[in-house]
N, C-alpha and C positions, 0 to 999 in steps of 0.2 A: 572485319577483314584481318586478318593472321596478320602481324610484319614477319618483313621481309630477315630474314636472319644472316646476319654478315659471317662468312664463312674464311678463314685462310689456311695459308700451312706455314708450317715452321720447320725446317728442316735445321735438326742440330748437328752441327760440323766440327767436334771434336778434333785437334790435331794430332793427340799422341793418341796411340792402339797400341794395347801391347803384342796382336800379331803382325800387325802389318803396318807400323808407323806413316805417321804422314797419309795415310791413304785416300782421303778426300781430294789432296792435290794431287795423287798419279795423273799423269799423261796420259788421256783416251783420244787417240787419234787427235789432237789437237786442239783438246779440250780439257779442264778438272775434271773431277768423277764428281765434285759436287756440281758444278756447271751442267752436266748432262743430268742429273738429276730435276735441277732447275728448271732446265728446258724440257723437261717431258712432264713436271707439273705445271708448267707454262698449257700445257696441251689440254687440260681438266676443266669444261665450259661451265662448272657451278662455283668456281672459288672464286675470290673478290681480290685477294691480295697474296703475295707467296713472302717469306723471308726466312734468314739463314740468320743461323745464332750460332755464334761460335765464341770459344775463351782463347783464340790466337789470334792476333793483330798480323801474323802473316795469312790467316785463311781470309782477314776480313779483305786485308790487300786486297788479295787474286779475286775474290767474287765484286768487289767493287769496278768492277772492269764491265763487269754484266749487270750488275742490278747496285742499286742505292739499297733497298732493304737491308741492310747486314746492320745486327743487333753484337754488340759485343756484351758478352755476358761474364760472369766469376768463375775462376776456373777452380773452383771447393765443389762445386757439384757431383756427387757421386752420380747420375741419371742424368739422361739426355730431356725425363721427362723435369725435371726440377731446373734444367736450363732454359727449357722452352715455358716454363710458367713464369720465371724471372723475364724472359723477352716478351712475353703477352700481357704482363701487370699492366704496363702500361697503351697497350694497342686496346683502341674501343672495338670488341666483336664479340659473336656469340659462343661460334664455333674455332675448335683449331683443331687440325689434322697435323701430326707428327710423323714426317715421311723423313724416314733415315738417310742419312748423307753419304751412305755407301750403296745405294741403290739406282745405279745408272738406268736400268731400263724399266724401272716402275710403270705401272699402266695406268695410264689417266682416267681410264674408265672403273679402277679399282676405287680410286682417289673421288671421283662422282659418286659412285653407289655408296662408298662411306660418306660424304658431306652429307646425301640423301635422306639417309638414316636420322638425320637429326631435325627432319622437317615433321616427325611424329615427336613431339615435346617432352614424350616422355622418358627421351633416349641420354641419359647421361655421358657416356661412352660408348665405344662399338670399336670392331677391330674384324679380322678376318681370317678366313681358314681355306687352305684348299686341300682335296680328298689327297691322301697317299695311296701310293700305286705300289710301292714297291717296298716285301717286306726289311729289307736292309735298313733303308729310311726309317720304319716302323720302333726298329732296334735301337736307332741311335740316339741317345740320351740331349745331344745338342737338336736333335728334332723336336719341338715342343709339339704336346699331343694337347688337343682343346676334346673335349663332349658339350654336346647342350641340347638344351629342352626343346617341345616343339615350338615352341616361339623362338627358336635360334639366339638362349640368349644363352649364355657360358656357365656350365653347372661346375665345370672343372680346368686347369691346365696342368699339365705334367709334364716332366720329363721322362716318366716311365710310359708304356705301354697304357693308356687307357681307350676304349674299356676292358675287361680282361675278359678276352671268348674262354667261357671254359670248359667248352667240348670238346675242343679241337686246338688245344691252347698248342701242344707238341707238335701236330702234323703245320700249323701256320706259320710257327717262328722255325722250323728245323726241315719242313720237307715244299717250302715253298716259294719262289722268288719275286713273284706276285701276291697280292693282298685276292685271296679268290672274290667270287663274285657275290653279290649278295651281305660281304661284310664293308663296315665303311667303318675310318677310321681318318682322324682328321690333323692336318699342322695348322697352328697355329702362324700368323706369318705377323712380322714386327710392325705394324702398320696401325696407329691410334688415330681417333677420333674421341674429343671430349666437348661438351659443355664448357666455355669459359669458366662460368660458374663453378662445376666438378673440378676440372683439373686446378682450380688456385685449393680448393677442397681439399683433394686428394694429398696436396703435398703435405699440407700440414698433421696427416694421418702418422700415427709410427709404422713404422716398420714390426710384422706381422709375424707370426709363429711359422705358417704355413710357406710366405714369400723367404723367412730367412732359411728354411728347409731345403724349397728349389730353389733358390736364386728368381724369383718369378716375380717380380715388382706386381702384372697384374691381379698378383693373389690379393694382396692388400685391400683389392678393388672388391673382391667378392668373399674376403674374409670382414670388411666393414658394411655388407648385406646390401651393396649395390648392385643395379646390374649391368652387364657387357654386353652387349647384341651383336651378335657375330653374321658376318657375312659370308657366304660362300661364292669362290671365284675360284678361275681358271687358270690365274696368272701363279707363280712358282718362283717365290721369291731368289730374286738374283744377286746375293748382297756378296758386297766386294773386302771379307774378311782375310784373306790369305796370297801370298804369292801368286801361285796357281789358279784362284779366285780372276784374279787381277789378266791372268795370258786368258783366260778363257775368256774373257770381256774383252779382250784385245781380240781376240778369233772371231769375236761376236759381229766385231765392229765393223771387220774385212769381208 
């Protein structure tokens, strides 16, 4: 009989940003933005334990209101992913999902179908993609573009356009506001899953030719011949980088 694999998340909660300072602790209707996070992976029926790593004694404050999990971590970490392998050293589990601390309305059922993934043993890590619709999106360099094989595992990530149509490369980027029919073209959305095991791994890797290229931490991952198993969903990540970011999560809420 299989065991049972113990599964949690870690949401790392940074306080300084260099767009939008403090933004873990904005006011969502009378709540943090990490609190609302919280609660909606509170909602995810396969995880065992949830906690929040943060290097601020005032984020650890405000979430201790809500949960005892709050792991105080080194604030030298350049990644959220190198925060959260210092907060899981010492937690006994298999799996850990890293759900970002600026994602109020994450979908629980995103957060299921990646823990899922790791019930095939052979899954190191996994993360997720949803189709783009619209070629603006397509264009924009902060949109990361994933490809992958038919096993849906991650052949590539970019920041540029992949893959490159090249019949119609002119009429798609310059005569069209939609991605037409029949082509598919994918984002990448900031949402991990690792093996305990891989991600204490992973950290100790260098940093890569390709990741220091795009800035793509995941390159690492598939320039040291691992691999990423990507999921496709429907959810469109809602992450709270900016001012504006931040009213339109307040529009959301009303």
């Amino acid at each position: 009989m299989k065991k049972k694999l113990k599964k949690i998340v870690v949401i790392p909660a940074r306080l300084s940003s260099s767009r939008l300072p403090g933004k873990v602790l904005l006011d969502l209707k009378g709540k943090s933005v990490v609190q609302r996070v919280f609660e909606q992976v509170q909602k995810a029926k396969n995880i065992d334990a949830i906690y929040i790593a943060t290097d601020s004694i005032e984020v650890q404050k405000v979430c201790q209101a809500f949960t005892s999990n709050v792991i105080l971590t080194s604030d030298k970490h350049e990644s959220g992913t190198d925060r959260i392998a210092e907060a899981v050293a010492t937690i006994e589990c298999d799996v850990v999902i890293n759900v970002q601390g600026d994602e109020p309305f994450i979908e629980p059922k995103l957060i299921e179908d990646l823990a899922a993934t790791f019930d095939d043993e052979t899954t190191p890590m996994a993360s997720a993609m949803h189709k783009i619709e619209l070629v603006e999106e397509l264009k924009n360099p902060n949109v990361v573009k994933v490809v992958v094989n038919k096993q849906n595992n991650a052949i590539y990530f970019s920041r540029s356009i992949i893959p490159h149509h090249r019949d119609e490369w002119d009429a798609l980027l310059n005569h069209h506001t939609h991605i037409p029919k029949g082509l598919h073209f994918y984002r990448h959305l900031g949402i991990y899953g690792y093996t305990k095991e891989f991600l204490l791994k992973y950290i100790t890797m260098e940093m890569t030719y390709l990741e220091r290229l795009e800035k793509l931490e995941q390159l690492r991952v598939l320039e040291n011949g691992y691999k990423i198993k990507m999921i496709e969903t429907s959810y469109n990540s809602i992450g709270i980088d900016t001012q504006s970011d931040y009213e339109k999560a307040l529009e959301m809420l009303s």
